[in-house]
N, C-alpha and C positions, 0 to 999 in steps of 0.2 A: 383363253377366249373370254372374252367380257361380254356384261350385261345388256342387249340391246337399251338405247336411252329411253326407248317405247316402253320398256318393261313397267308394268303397273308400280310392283315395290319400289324402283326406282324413283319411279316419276312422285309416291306419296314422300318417298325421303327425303328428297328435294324439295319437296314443298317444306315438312317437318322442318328441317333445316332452315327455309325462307322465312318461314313464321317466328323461328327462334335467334334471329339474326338478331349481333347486339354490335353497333360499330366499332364501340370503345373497347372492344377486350371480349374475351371466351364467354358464354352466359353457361349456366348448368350448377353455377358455387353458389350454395347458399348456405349462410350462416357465417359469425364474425369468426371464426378460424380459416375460411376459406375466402374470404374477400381481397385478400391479396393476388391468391391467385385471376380474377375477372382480367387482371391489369395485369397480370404478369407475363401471361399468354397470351396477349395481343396480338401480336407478328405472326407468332406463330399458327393462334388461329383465323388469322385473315389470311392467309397463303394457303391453310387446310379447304378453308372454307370454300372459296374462289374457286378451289380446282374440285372441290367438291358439286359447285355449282354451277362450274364454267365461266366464272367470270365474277365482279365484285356489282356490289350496290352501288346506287351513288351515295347513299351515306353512308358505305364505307370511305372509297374513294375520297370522299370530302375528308371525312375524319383523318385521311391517311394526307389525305392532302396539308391539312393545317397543324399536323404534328412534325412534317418534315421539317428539319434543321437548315440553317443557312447555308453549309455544303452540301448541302444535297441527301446528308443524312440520316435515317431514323436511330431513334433512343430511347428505350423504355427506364422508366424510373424505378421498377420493379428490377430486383435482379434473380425472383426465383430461379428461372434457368438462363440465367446470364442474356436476358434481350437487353441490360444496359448496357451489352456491348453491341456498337453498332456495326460493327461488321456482322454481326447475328441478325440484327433488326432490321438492318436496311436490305439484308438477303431476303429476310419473310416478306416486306412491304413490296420490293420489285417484285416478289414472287408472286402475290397476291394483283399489283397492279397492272401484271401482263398476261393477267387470264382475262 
């Protein structure tokens, strides 16, 4: 059984979340050891996020929009957890862009 969406804690997480929205990549890394990750976790955290909040930004959306590849593709340059495979990337991006 889940949280009504009314739920206070809810409703502040989601904002918490709205206010810490970064389109280009995961926010929360800071310091030059963890700067790869922002960009590494891209896909991955725009498909968390989205369902997290039901849906994307349009500045996601845009972002996701003008990183698409000419097949139809996503690619990350990062291979921390292998989103430079686009079978990886392009799953999080639809993932993300059909909430």
């Amino acid at each position: 059984m889940g949280t009504p969406a009314s739920d206070d804690r809810l409703r502040r997480a989601r904002g918490w979340l709205a206010a810490h929205d970064q389109p280009d990549g995961a926010s929360g890394f800071v310091g030059p050891a963890y700067q790869r990750w922002t960009a590494g976790l891209r896909f991955y955290y725009a498909a968390a996020g989205a369902e997290a909040l039901g849906g994307v930004s349009e500045k996601l959306a845009a972002s996701l929009a003008a990183t698409q590849r000419g097949d139809g593709s996503w690619r990350n340059a990062e291979n921390l957890v292998k989103e430079d495979d686009p079978l990886i990337a392009t799953g999080f991006a639809v993932a993300a862009l059909s909430k």
